[in-house]
N, C-alpha and C positions, 0 to 999 in steps of 0.2 A: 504494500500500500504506500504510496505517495508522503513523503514527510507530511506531516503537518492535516491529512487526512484523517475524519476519524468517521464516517460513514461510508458505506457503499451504495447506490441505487439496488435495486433486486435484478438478479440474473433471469429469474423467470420471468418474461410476461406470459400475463395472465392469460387463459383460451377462453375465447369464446362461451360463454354459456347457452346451453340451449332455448330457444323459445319460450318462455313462460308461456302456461297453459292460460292463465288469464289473459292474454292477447289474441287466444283464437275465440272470436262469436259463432262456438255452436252448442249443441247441448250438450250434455252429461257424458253420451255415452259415448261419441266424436270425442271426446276431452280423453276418453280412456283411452282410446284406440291411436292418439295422438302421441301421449306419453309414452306408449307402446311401439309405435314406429318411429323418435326420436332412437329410444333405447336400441332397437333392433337396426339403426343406422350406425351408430357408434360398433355394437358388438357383432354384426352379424355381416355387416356392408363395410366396417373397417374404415367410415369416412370421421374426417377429422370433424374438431370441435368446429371448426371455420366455416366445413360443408354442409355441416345440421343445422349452424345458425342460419346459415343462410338459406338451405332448405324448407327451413321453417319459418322463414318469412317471407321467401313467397308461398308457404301453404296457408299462411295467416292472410297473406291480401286476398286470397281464393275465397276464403269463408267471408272475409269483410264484403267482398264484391256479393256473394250470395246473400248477405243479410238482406242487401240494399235491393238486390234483385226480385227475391224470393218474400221478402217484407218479416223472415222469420230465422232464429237463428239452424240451421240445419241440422238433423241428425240422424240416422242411417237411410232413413225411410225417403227422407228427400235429398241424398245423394243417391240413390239407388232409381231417384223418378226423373233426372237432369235428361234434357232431351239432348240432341246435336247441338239444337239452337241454342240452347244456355248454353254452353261450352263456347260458340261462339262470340254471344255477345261479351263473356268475359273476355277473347281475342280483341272483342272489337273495342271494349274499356279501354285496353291497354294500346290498343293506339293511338286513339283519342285523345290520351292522357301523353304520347310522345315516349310513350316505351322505348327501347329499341327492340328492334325483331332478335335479338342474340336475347333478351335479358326476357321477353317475352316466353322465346324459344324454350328457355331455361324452368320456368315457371313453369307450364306446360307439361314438360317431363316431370317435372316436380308432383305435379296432379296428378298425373298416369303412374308414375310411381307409387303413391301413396293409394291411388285405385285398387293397385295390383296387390298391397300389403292386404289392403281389404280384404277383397276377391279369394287370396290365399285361406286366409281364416275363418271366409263363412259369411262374412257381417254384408259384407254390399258386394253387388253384382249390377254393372251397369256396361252392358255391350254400346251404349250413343257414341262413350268417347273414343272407341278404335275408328269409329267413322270422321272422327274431328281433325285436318289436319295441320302440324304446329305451321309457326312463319316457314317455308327458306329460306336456309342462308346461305350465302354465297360460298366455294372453298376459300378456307382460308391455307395458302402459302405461307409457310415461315419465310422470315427476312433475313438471313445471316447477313454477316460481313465477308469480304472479299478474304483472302489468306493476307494480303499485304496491311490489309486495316486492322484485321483481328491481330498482327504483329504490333502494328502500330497502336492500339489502343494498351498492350500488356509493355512495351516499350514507355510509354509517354504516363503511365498514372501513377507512379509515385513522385510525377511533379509539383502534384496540388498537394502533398501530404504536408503538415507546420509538424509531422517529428518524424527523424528515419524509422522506428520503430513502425509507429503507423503508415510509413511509405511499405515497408516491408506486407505487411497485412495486407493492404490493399492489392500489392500484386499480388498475393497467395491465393486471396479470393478471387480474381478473375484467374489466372491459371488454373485453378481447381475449375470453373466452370468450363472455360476453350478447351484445357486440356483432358478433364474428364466426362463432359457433358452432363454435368449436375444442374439442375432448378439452383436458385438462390437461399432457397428455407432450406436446402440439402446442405448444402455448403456452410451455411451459418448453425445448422443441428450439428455438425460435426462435433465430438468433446473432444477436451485434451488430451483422454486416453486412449482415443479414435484418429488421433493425427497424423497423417501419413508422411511421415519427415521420411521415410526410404522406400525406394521404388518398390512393385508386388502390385498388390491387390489392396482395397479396399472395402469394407461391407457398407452400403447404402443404406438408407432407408428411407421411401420414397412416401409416393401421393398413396393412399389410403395402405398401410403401412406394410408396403408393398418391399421386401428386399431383394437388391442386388449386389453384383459385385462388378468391380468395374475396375481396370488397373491404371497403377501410381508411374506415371513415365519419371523416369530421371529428373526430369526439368522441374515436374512438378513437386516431386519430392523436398529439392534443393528450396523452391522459395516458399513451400511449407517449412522447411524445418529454419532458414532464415531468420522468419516471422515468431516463429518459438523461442529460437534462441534470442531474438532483440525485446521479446513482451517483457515489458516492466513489471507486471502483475505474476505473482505465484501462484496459482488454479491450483484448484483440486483437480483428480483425473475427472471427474464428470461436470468438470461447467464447461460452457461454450469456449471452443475453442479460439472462435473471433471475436473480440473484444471491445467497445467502444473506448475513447480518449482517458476515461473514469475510471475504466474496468469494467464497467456494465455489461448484459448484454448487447450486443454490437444489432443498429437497427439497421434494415435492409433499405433504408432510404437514404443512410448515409452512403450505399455502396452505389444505388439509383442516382443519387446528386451528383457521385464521384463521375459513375458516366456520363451525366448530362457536359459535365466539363468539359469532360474529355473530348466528347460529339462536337462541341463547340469549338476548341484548340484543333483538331481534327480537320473539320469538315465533314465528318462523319454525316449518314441520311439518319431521320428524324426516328428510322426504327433500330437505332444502336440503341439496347438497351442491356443489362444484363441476362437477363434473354436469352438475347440475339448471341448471344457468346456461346449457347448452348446450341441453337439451332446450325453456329459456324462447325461445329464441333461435329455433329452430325452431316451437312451439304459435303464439307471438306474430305470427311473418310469415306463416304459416298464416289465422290468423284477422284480418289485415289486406287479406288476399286475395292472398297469394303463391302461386305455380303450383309445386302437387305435384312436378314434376320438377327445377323449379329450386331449389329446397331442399333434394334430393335430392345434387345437385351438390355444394353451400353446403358440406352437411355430412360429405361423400364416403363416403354411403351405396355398394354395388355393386350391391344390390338394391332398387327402389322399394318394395318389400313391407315392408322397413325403413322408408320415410320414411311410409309410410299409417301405423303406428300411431298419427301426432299427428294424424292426423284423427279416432281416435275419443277422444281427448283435447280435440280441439276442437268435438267433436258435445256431451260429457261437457257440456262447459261452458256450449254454449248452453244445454240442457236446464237447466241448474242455473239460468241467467238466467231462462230462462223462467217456470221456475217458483217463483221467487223473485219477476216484475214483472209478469206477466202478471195481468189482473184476471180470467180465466175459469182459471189455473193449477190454482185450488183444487177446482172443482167436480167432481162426479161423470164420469168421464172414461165 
């Protein structure tokens, strides 16, 4: 601890808590069935505190919108009597109101999910909503960075750091992500006694707490273990191994700001974000001839259909070579 220090902020924040049952208007026995598919999310579905909260608040604007609909608060007998057309008009609320079709989209599932918990157990049975269809949405393409940017941004960002220490960290964190293809909460869950200061392997643990293993390249070992040997702070084996300025746990918007900088100093395009470090990570072994399913793994996709979008990202780009070097690119096609 710092001379002259005599508190620390708290290492943990705090998760999320689930929806209180008082914020959904239905009746009694919805209320049960509620607390029951909250619980059955966390243990049985394996999603974080983050994903039930959020889950359960679009399942609470669903019931808010039927109060208002239906003039009463719902419970099994009138979700079980919902035609196509209510399902729509809730579609059609949420446009109205400037939804996005992603955040609509998302809701939607949320409902049909929550149908199906139903459905499972006996309580409601309602075939209207397999005929209701959510928004489209468009594909989305991941944005990497080019190989010379993604150099250039792990080059250039311990220029903004006010202590070497902290300069050290910051490149540890984005090589942990270019170089292993970690999310940023992955990166930042790492602990002290999970720190890969020597190349090998790695155990992950991902989006709904999903494990992988993914290996420790030299490079990235070196500016992990760097960043260990310059912390000021003496951790126990289980706090966070990235740290904020305090000692704190370290927030992910310091590492968001640090890139926005960077984007700035750069020139970087406006989808350089910590990310996009993970999506380069991915387009890059793609196009060095890495096997679709093993980057699939890497990145602890659950569905390959997820990992094929970087091949039309990697097709994008040949095309783009092509027709950038190619001597017949130009001609009358």
């Amino acid at each position: 601890m710092p001379p002259g220090s005599t508190s620390r902020p708290s290492r943990i924040a705090a998760a999320p808590a689930p929806v209180p049952l008082a914020r959904f208007c239905a009746a009694g026995e919805c209320l049960s069935a509620i607390t029951e598919w909250q619980a059955w999310l966390g243990s049985e579905k394996r999603a974080s505190p983050h994903t039930i909260a959020a889950y359960g608040g679009d399942l609470a604007r669903f019931f808010d919108f039927l109060v208002e609909h239906l003039g009463t608060a719902p419970g099994f007998a009138e979700l079980a009597a919902l035609r196509a057309a209510d399902f729509r008009a809730f579609l059609a609320q949420r446009a109205g109101d400037g939804k996005a079709r992603s955040s609509t989209a998302r809701a939607m599932s949320v409902v049909r999910g929550f149908y199906r918990f139903l459905d499972r157990r006996g309580l409601v049975h309602n075939p209207a909503l397999a005929t209701v269809r959510s928004p489209k949405l468009p594909i989305s393409v991941p944005k990497p960075l080019t190989v010379t940017e993604a150099a250039d941004t792990l080059d250039s960002v311990e220029e903004f750091a006010s202590e070497p220490w902290i300069a050290s960290r910051d490149l540890a964190i984005l090589t942990l992500l270019y170089g292993c293809g970690l999310r940023l909460g992955e990166a930042l869950g790492v602990t002290r006694r999970e720190a890969p200061v020597t190349a090998g392997i790695m155990r992950i643990t991902g989006k709904g707490n999903k494990e992988r293993v993914v290996p420790i390249l030299p490079v990235v070992a070196a500016a992990v273990a760097d960043y260990v040997a310059l912390c000021p702070f003496a951790e126990g084996p289980d706090s966070p191994l990235f740290l904020g300025a305090r000692g704190g746990t370290l927030n992910p918007r310091i590492v968001q700001r640090r890139v926005v900088q960077l984007r700035q100093l750069l020139g970087l395009p406006g989808a350089a974000t910590p990310h996009a470090l993970r999506h380069s990570f991915a387009t890059h072994l793609l196009a060095g001839g890495g096997d679709l399913r093993a980057i699939q793994e890497l990145l602890g996709h659950s569905s390959l259909s997820t990992t094929q979008r970087y091949t039309a990202v990697d097709s994008k780009r040949l095309l783009a070579v092509y027709d950038e070097a190619h001597p017949r690119a130009k001609a009358p096609r």
